[in-house]
C-alpha positions in Angstrom: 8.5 -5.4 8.2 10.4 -7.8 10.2 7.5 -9.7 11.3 6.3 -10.2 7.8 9.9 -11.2 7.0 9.6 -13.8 9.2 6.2 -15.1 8.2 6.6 -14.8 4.0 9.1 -15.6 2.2 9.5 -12.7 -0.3 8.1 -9.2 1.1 7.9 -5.9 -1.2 8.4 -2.8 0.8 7.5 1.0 -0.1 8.7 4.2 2.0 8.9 7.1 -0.5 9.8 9.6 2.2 13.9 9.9 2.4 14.4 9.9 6.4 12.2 7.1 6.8 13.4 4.7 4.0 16.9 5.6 6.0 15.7 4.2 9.2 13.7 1.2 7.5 17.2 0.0 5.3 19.2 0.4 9.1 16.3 -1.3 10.9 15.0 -4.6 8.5 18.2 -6.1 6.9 16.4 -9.1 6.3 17.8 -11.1 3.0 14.3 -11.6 1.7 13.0 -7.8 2.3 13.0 -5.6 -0.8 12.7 -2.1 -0.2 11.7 0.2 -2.9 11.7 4.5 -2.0 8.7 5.3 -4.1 5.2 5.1 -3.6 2.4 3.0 -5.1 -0.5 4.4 -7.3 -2.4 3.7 -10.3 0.1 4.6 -12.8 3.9 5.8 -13.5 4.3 9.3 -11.9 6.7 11.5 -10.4 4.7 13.2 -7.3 5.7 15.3 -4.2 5.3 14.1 -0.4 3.2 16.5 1.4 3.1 17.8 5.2 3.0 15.1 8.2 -0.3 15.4 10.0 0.0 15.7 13.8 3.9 15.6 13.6 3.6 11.6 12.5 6.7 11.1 10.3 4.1 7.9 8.8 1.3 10.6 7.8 2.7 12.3 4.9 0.7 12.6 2.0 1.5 12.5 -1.7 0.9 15.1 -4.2 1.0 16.0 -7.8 4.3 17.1 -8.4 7.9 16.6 -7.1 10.3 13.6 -7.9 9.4 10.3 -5.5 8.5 7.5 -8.2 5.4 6.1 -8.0 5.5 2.2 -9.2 2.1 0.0 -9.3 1.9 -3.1 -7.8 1.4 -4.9 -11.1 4.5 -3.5 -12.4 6.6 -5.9 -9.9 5.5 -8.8 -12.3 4.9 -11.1 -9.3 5.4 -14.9 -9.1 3.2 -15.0 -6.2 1.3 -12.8 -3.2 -0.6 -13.8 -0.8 -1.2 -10.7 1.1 -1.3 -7.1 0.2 -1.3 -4.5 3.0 -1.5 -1.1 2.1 -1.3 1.8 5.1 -0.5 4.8 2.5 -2.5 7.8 4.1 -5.4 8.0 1.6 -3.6 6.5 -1.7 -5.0 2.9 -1.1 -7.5 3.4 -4.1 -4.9 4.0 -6.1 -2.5 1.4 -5.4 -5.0 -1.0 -5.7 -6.3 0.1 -8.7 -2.1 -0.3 -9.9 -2.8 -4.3 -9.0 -5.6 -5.3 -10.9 -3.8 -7.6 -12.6 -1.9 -9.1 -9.0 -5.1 -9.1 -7.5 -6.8 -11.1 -10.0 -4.4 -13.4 -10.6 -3.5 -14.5 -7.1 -6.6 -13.7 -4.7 -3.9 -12.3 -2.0 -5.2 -11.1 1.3 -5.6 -7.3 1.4 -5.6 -5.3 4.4 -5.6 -1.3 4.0 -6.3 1.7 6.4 -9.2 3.4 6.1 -9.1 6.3 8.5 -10.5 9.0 6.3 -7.2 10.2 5.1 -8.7 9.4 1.3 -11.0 11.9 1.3 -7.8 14.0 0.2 -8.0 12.8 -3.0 -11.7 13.2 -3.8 -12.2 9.3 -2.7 -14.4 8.0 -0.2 -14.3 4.9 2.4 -17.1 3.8 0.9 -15.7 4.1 -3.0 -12.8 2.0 -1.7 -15.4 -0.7 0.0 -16.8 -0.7 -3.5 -14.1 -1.7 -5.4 -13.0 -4.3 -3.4 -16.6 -6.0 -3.4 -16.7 -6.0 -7.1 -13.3 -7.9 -7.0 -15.1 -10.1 -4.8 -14.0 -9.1 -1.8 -15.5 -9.4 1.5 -14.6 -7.7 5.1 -13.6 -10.3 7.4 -11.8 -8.1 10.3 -10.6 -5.2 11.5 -7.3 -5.1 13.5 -6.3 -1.6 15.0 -7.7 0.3 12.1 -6.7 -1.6 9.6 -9.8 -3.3 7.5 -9.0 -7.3 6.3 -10.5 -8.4 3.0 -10.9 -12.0 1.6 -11.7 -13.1 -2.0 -15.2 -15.0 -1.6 -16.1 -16.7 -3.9 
């Protein structure tokens, strides 16, 4: 987070589990960080967080019930956004199905993980792939796991 605070001038942060949105409000103090302890999906929900996988504290997965929010990305009614990146352990269909209207409107960069953690939720890599090309997204890189898309035009 603090390199993107660096680089943007607004960023939107999402850490639904309690101990790490702890460490992230000690760690990124930033002025123009704002950190939200929910998670993102496809529509307003109050959902559980789920065992870490191989004792990662950043693997926890969401399910159906419990009290974490979950927020879309359109309901931060945006000014701007020029890059989404989504690393939510499987939910990235979701989220991004929560910023249709975002997406459409500003053609951000989107960069999500696909590391087979959606197939959890009955989604595949390859659903996900899908959805962005009929956005009109294209695959222009991959930095250590994490998958870069463009709007092409």
């Amino acid at each position: 987070m603090k390199q993107y605070a660096e680089l943007f001038e607004t960023v939107y942060t999402f850490e639904p589990v309690p101990e790490l949105f702890y460490c992230l409000n000690r760690n990124v103090t930033n002025d123009n960080v704002f950190k939200f302890q929910a998670c993102l999906g496809n529509k307003h929900d109050q959902v559980g967080i789920g065992n870490k996988i191989d004792n990662n504290a950043g693997s926890a997965n969401v399910f159906s019930s419990g009290v974490t929010p979950t927020l879309t990305i359109d309901d931060l009614g945006l000014q701007n956004c020029d890059l989404i990146h989504l690393d939510i352990e499987g939910f990235e269909f979701f989220a991004l199905n929560g910023g249709g209207n975002t997406i459409n409107k500003f053609k951000p960069v989107i960069v999500i993980e696909t590391a087979g953690h959606c197939s959890r939720y009955g989604i595949t890599e390859e659903q996900i792939l899908l959805a962005l090309n009929e956005l009109g997204y294209k695959q222009v890189g991959n930095v250590q796991g994490d998958n870069i898309f463009i709007y092409s035009t």
